[in-house]
N, C-alpha and C positions, 0 to 999 in steps of 0.2 A: 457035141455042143452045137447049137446054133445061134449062128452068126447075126449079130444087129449089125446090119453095113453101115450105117451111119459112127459106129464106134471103132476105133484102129482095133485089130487082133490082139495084138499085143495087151492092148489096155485091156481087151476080153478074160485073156491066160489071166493075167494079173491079176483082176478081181478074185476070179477061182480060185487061185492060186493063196491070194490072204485069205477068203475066206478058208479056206484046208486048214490055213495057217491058226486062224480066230478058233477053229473047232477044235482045234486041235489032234486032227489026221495026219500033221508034223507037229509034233511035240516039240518045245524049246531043246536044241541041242540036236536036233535030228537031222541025219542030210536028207537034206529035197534032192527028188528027182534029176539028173542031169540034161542037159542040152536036146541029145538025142531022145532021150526019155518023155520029156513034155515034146519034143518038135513031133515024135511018134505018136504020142497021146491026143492032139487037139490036132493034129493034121498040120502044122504050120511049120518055115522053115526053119531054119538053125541058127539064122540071125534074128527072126522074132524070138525065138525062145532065151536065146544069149541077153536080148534084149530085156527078158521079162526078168531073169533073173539078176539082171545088173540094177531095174527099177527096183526091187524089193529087197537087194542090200542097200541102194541110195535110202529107203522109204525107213532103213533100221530092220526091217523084220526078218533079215538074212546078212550073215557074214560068208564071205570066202578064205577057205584055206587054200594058197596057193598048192596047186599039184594033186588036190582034193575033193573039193567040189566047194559045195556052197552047204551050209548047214544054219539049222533056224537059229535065228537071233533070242535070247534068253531076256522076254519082255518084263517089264516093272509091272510088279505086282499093283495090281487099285487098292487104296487104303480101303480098312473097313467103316464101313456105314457105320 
């Protein structure tokens, strides 16, 4: 990945991270990656990664199971046109 310095890391993971989410590379109900897993993946530490994953259950688009990990939030379908 490379880095816009002008934007936090974090904020960086996170866009990729919904966009996964929007394509659907984590399907609703699927566990996302862990802590170690993206801080491995995108080269960052283990507090931006805790971090990106705490922004995107705040955002709705992930819940946590205690003792479990973090798994996709199950989004409202758009009515039809």
């Amino acid at each position: 990945m490379e880095w816009v310095p002008e934007i936090p890391r974090w904020r960086q993971v996170y866009a990729a991270m919904e966009q996964r989410i929007a394509d659907g590379v984590y399907a609703p109900g699927a566990r996302l990656p862990g802590i170690l897993d993206i801080a491995g993946e995108f080269g960052i530490g283990e507090v931006t990664a805790r971090r990106v994953l705490r922004e995107l259950r705040s955002a709705g688009l992930a819940y946590m199971e205690p003792g479990i990990g973090f798994f996709v939030a199950r989004l409202p379908q758009a009515p039809d046109a």
